[in-house]
Backbone bond lengths (Angstrom), bond angles and torsions (degrees), N, CA, C in turn:
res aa  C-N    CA-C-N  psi(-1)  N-CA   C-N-CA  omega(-1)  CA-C   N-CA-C  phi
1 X - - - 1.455 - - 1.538 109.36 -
2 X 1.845 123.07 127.78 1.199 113.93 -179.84 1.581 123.00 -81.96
3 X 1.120 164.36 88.12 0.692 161.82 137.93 1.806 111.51 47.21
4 X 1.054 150.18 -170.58 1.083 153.67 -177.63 1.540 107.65 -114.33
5 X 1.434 117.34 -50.08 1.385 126.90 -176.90 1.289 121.15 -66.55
6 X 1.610 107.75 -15.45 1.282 114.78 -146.76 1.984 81.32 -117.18
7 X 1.024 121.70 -48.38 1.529 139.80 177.03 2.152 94.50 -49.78
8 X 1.600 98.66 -32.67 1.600 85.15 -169.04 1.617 87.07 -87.65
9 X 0.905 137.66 -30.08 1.961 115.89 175.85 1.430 122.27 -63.01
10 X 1.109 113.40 -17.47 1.753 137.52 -144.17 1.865 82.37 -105.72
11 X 1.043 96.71 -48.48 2.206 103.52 179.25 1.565 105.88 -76.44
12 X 1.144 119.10 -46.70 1.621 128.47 170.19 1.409 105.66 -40.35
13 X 1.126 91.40 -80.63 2.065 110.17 -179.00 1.541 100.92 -21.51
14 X 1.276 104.73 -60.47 1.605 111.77 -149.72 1.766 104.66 -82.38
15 X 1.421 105.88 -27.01 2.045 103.92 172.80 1.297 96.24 -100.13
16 X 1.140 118.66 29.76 1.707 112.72 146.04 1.512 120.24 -96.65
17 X 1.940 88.95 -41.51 1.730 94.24 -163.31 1.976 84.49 -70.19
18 X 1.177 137.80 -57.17 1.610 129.48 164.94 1.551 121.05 -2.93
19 X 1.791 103.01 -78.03 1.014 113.17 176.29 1.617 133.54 -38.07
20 X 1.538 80.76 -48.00 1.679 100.65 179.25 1.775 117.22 -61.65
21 X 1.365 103.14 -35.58 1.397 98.24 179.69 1.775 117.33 -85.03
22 X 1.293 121.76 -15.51 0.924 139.73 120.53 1.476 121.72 17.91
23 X 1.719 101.50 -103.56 0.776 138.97 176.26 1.622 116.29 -66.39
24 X 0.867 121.41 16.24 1.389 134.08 -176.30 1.314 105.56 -132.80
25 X 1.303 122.74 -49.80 1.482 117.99 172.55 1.468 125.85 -65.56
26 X 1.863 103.07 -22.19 1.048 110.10 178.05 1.264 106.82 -141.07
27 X 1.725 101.67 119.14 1.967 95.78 179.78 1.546 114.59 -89.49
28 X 1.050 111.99 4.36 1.676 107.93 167.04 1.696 122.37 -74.62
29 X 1.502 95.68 1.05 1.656 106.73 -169.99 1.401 127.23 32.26
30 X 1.479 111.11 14.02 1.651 129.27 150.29 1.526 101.39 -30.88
31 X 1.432 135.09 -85.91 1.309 134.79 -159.12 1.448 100.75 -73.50
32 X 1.453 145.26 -41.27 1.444 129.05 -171.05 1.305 100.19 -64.78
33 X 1.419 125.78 -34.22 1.808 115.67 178.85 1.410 110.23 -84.65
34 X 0.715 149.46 -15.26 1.842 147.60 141.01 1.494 103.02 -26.90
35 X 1.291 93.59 -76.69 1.758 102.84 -168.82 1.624 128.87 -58.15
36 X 1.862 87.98 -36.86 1.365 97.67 160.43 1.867 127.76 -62.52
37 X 1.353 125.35 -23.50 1.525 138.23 -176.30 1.725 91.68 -87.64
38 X 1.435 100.35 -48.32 1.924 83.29 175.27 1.051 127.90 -83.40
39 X 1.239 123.09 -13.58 1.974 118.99 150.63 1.433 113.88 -49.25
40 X 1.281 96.98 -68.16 1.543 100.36 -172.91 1.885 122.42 -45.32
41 X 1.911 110.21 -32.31 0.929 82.25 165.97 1.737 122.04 -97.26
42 X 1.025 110.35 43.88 1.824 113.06 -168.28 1.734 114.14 -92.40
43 X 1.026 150.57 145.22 1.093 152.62 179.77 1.987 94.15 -73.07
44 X 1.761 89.36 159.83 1.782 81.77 157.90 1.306 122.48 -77.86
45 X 1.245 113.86 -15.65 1.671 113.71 166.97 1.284 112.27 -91.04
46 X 1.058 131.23 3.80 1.702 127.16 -160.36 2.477 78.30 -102.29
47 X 1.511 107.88 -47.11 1.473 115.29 -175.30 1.483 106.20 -82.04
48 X 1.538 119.82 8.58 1.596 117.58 170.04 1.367 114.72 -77.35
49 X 1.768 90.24 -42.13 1.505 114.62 -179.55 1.276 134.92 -63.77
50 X 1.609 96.47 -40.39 2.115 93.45 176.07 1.569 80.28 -92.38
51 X 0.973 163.10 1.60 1.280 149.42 160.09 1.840 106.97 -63.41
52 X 0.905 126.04 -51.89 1.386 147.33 150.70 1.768 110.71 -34.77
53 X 1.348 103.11 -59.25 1.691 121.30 -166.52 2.009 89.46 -59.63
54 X 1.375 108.35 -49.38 1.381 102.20 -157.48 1.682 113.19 -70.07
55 X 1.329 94.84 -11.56 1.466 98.23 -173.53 1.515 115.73 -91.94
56 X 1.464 101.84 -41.67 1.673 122.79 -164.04 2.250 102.20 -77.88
57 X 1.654 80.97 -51.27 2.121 75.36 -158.05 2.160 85.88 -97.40
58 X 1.417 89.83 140.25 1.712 101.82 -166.26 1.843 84.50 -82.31
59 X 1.417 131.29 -14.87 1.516 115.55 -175.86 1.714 107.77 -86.53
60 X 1.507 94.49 -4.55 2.222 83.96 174.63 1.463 104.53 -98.12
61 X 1.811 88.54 129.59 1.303 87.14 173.80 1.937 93.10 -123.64
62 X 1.247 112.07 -158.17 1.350 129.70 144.06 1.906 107.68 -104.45
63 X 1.415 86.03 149.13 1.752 97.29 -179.01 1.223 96.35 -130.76
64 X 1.380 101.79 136.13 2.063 136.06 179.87 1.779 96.26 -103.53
65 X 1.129 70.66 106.05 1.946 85.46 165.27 1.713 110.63 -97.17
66 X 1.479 115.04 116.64 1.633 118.32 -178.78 1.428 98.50 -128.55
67 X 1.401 97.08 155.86 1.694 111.89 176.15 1.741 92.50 -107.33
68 X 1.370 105.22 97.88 1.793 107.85 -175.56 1.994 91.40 -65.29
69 X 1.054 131.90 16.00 1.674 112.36 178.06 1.766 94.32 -113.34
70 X 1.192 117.48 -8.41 1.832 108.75 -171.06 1.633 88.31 -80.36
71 X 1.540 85.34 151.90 1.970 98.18 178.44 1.739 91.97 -83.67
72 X 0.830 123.63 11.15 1.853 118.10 153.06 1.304 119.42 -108.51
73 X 1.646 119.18 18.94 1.373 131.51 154.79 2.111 121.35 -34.03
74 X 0.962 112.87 130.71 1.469 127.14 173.66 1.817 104.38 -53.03
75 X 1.504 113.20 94.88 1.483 93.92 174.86 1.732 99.45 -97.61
76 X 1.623 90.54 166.89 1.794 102.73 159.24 1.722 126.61 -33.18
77 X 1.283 117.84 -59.63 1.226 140.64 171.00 1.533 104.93 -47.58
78 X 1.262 121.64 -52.83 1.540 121.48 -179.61 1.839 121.87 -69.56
79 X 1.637 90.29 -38.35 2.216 96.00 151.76 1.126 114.44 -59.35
80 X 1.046 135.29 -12.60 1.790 115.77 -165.70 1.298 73.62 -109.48
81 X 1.369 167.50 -83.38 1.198 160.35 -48.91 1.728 80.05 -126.22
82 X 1.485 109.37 -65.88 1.469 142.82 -169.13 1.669 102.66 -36.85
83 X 1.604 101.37 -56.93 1.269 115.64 -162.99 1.497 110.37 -108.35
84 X 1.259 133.90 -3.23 1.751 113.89 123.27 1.309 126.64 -59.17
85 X 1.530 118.16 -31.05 1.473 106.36 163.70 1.216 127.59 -42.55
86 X 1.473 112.73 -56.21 1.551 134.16 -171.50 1.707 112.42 -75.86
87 X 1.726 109.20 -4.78 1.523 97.39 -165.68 1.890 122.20 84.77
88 X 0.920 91.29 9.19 1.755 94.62 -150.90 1.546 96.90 -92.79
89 X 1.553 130.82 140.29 1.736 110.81 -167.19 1.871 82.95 -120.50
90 X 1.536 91.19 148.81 1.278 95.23 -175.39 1.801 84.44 -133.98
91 X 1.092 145.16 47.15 1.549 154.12 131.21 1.333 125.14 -155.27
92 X 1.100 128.90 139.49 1.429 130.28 174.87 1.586 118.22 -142.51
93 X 1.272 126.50 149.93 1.456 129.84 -179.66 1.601 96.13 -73.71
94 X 1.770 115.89 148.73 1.330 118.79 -159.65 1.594 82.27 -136.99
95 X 1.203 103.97 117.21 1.573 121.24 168.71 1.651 105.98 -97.77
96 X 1.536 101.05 134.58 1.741 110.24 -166.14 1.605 90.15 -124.94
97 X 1.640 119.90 110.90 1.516 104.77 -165.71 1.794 82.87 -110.51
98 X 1.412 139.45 15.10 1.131 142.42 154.08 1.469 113.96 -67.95
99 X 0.998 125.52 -9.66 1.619 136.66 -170.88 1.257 99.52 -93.65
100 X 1.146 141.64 -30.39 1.728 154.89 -125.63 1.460 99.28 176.82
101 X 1.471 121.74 67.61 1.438 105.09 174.93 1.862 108.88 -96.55
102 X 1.095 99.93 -9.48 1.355 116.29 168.27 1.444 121.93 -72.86
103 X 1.362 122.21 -6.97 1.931 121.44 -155.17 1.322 87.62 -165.33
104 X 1.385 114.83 -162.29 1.096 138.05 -166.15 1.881 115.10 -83.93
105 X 1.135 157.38 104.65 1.380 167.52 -158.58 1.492 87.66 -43.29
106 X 1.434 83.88 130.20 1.881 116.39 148.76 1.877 106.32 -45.61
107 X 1.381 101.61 141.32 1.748 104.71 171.44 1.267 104.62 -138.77
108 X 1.346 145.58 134.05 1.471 164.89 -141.09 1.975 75.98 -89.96
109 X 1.392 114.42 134.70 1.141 119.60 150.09 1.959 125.66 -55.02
110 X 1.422 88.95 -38.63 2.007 82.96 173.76 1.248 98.41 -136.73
111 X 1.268 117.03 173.70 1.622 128.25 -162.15 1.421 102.75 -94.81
112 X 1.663 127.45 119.91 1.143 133.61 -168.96 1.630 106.02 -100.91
113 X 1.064 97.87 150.47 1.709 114.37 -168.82 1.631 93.49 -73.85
114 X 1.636 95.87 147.54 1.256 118.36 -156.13 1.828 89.02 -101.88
115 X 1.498 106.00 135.94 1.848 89.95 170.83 1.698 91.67 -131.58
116 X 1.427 104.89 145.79 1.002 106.05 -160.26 1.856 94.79 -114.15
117 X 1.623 109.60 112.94 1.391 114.38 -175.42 1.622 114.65 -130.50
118 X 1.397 103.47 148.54 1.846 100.44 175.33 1.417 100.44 -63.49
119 X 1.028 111.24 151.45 1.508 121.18 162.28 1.524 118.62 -152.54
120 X 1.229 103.24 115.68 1.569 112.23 171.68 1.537 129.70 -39.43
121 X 1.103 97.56 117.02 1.596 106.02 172.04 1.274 120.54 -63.24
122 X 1.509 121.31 142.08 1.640 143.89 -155.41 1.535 82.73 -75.89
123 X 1.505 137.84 -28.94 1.253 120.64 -133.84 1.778 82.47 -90.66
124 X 1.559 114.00 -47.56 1.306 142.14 -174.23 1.889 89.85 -36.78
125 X 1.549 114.37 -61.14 1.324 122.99 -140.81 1.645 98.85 -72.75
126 X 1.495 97.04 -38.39 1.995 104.93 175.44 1.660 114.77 -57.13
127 X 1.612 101.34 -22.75 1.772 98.88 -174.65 1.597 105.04 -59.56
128 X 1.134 117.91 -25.72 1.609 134.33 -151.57 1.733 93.53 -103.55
129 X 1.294 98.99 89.07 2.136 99.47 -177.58 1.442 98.44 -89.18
130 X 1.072 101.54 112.43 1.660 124.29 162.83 1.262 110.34 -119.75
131 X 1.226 124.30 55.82 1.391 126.01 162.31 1.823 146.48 -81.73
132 X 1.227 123.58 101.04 1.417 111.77 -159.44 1.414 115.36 -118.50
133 X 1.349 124.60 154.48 0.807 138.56 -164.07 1.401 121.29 -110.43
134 X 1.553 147.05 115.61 1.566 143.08 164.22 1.374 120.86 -49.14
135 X 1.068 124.87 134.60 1.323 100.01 168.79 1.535 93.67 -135.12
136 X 1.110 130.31 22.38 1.306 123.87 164.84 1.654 107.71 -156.27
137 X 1.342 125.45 116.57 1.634 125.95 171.31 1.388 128.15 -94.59
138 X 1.894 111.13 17.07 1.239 113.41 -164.44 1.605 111.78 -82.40
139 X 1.221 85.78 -20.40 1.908 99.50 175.53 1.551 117.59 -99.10
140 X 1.216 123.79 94.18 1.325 142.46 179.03 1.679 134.45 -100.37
141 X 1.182 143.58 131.89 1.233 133.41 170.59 1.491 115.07 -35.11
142 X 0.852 142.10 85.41 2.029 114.12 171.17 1.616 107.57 -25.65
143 X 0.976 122.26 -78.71 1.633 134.42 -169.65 1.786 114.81 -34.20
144 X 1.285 100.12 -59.53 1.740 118.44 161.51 1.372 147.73 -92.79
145 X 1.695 100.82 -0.43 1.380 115.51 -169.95 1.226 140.39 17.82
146 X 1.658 99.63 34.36 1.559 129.51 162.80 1.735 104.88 -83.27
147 X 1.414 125.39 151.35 1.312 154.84 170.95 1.417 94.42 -56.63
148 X 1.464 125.76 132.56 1.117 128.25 168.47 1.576 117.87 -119.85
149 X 1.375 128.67 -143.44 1.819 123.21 176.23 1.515 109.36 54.47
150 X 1.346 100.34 -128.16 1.446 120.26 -167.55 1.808 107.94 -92.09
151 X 1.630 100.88 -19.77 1.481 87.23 173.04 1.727 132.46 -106.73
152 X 1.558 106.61 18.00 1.148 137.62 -173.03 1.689 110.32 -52.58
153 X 1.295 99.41 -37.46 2.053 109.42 -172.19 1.606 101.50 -63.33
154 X 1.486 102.55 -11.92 1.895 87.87 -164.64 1.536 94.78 -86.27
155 X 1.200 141.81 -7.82 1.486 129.78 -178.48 1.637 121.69 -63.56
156 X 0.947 118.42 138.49 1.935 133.66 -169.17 1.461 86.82 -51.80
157 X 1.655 118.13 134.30 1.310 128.64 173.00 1.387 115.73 -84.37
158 X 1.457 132.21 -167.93 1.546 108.03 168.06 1.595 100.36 -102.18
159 X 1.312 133.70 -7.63 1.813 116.94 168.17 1.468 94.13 -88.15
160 X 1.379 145.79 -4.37 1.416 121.57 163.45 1.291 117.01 -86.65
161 X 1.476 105.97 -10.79 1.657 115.55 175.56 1.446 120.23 -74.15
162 X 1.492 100.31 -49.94 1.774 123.72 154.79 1.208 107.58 -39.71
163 X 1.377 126.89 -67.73 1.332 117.62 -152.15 1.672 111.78 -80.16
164 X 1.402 110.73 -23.26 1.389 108.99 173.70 1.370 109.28 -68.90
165 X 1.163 145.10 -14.43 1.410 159.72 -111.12 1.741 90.58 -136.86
166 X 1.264 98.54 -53.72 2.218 94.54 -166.71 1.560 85.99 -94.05
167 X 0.994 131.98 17.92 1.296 123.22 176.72 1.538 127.37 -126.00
168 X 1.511 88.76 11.59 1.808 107.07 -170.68 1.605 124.50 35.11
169 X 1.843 84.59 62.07 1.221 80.20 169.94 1.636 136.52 -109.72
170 X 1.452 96.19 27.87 1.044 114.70 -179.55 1.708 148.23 3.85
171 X 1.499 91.66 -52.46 1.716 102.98 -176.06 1.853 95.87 -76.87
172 X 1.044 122.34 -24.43 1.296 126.90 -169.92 1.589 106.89 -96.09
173 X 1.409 120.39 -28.50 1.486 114.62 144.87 1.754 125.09 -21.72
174 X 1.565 71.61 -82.62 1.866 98.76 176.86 1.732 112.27 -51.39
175 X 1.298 124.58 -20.92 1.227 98.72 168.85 1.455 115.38 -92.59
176 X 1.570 115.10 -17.42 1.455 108.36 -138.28 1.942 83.57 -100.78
177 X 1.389 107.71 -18.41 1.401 98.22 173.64 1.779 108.45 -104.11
178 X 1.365 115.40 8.21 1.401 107.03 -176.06 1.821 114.94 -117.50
179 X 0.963 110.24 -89.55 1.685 109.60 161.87 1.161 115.70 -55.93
180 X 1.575 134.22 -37.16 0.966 116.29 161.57 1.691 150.79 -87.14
181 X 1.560 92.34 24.68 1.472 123.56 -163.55 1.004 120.55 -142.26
182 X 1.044 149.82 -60.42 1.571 134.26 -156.89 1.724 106.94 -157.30
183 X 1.854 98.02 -23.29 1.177 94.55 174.45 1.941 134.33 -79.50
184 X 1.085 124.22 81.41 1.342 128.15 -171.87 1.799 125.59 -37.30
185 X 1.402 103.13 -45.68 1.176 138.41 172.86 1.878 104.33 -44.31
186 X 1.536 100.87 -88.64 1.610 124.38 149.89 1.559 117.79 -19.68
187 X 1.208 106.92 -37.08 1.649 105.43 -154.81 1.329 97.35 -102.06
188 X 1.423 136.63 -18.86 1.632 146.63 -164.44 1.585 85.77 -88.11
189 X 1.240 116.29 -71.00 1.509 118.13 -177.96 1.452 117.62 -47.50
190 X 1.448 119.15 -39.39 1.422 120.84 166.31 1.528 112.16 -41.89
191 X 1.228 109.78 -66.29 1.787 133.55 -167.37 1.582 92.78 -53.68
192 X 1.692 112.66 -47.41 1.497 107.96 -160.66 1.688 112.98 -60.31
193 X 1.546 96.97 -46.17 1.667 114.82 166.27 1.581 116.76 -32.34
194 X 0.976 108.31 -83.59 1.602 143.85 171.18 1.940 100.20 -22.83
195 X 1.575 118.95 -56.39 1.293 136.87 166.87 1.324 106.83 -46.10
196 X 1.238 110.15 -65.10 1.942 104.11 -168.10 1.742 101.98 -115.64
197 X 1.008 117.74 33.60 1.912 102.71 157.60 1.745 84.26 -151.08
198 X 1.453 132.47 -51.26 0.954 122.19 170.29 1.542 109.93 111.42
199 X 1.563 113.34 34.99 1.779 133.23 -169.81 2.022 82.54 178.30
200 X 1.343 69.08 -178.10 1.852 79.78 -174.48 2.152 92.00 -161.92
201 X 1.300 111.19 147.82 1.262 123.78 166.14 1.684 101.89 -96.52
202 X 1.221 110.24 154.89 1.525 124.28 179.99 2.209 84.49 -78.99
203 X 1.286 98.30 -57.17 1.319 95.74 -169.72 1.845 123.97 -46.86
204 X 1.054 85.36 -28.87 2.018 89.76 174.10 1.733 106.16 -91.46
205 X 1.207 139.50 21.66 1.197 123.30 152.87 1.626 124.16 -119.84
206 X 0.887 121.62 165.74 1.528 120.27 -157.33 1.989 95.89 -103.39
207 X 1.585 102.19 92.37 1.193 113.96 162.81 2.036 120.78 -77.19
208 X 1.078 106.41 96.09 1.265 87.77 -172.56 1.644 103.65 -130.29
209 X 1.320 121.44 134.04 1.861 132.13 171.20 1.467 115.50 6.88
210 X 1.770 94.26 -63.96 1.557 130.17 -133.20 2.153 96.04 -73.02
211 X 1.666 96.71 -37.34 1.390 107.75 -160.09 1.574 102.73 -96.37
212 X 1.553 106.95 17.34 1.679 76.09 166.82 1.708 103.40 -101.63
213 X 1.414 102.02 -167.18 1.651 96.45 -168.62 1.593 106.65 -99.40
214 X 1.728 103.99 -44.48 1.281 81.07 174.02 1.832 142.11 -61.25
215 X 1.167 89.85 -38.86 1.354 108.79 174.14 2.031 120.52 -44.22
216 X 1.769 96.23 -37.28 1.562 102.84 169.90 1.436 98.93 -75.21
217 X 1.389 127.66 -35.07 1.518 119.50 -176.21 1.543 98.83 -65.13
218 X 0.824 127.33 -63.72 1.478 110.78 -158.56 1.768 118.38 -66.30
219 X 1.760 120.44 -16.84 1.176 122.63 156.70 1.225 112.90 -59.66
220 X 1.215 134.56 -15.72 1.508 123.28 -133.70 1.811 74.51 -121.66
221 X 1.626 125.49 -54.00 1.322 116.17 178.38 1.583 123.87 -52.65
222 X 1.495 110.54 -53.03 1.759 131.34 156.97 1.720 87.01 -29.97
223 X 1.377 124.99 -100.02 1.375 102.60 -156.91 1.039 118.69 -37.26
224 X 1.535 135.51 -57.13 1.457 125.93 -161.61 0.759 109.15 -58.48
225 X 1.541 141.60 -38.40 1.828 137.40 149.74 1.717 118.77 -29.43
226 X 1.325 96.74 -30.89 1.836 82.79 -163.53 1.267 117.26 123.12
227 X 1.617 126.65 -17.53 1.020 139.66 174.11 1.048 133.08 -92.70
228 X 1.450 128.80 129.07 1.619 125.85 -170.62 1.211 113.05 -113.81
229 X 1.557 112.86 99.40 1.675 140.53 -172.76 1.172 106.09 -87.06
230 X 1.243 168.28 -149.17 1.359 176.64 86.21 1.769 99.55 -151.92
231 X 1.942 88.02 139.47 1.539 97.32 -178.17 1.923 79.98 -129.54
232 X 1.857 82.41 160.13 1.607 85.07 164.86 1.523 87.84 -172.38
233 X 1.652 95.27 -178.83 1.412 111.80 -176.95 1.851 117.26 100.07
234 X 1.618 104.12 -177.10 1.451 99.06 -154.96 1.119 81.19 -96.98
235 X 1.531 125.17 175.68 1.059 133.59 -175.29 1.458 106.34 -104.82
236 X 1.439 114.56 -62.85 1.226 116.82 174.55 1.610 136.98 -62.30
237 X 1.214 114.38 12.65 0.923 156.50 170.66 1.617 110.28 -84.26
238 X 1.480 107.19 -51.02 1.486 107.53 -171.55 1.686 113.75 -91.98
239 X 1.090 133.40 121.60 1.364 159.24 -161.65 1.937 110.28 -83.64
240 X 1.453 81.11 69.29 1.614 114.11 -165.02 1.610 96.43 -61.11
């Protein structure tokens, strides 16, 4: 248990090191005296708590209010300065070992700036069941050979795509974007399976690049631009 006397140096210390950065980010000392009038009026439990808040919930932050037109504006040059002080990295080389899952990982030729954002957790996004079901695939985009009308909601979202994705879920990738998506080819052989054994293996149907639809749509748009796209290869094969 800290003591009280000892709890008030320990609170000092820490709305200095605040203040100070503050005051560094901003030389008009507009924001270090804000923060400084709302410390002062805070309880020691009222400063246990956003002390607590900053660590625990990823949406508390502190907010820097600047007038970007004052010639004591926040430049670029003065962040890097700020944040080698502090340790703080604002670029790093980004290795993509999805590019190369076969060999050794892809590495970004130069070190890309780091942005530092809340982002919702997958676990958060599953609480929220929005789950739907097709019950008819005879009506399709031509262009995307996704389900359209009333049975359009059942298609893979992109955070259910994500989340199957950091979670290796691979074989369920491959169906939910292949026979059961766009691939026509894939999806006849699925149905054919399903008819006479009454299940189907991913491994007995012919997943291949060339046969899904969107994928020919977007070669087919790329050329008329000027651009020469070509995809190929097996699918199941590739380590999605």
């Amino acid at each position: 248990m800290v003591s009280k006397e000892k709890f008030k140096q320990i609170r000092a210390k820490y709305e200095k090191v605040i203040l100070s950065l503050f005051n560094e980010l901003d030389e008009t000392g507009y924001n270090s005296e804000v923060y400084k009038n709302t410390f002062k009026s805070m309880s020691d439990a009222q400063f246990i708590s956003l002390c607590k808040a900053l660590v625990e919930k990823d949406d508390f932050i502190f907010s820097l209010e600047m007038n970007q037109f004052d010639k004591t504006a926040l430049t670029l040059d003065r962040i890097k300065q700020i944040a080698d002080k502090y340790k703080v990295k604002l670029v790093e080389y980004v290795f993509m070992p999805f590019r190369n899952p076969k060999g050794a990982p892809m590495c970004s030729l130069t070190r890309i700036p780091i942005v530092y954002c809340q982002v919702r957790r997958f676990f958060q996004q599953m609480l929220q069941h929005k789950n739907a079901i097709s019950n008819n695939n005879s009506k399709i985009n031509p262009l995307t050979g996704q389900v359209i009308n009333e049975d359009k909601t059942s298609s893979t979202t992109n955070i259910q795509t994500y989340a199957l994705s950091v979670t290796n879920r691979n074989n369920a990738l491959k169906e939910y974007l292949g026979p059961r998506s766009d691939d026509v080819v894939a999806k006849q052989d699925m149905l054919t399976q399903i008819e006479k054994t009454g299940r189907f293996r991913l491994e007995d149907t012919n997943l291949q690049t060339h046969n899904k639809q969107a994928i020919n749509t977007a070669e087919v748009f790329a050329k008329a631009a000027g651009v020469v796209m070509e995809f190929s290869g097996n699918d199941y094969t590739i380590d999605v």
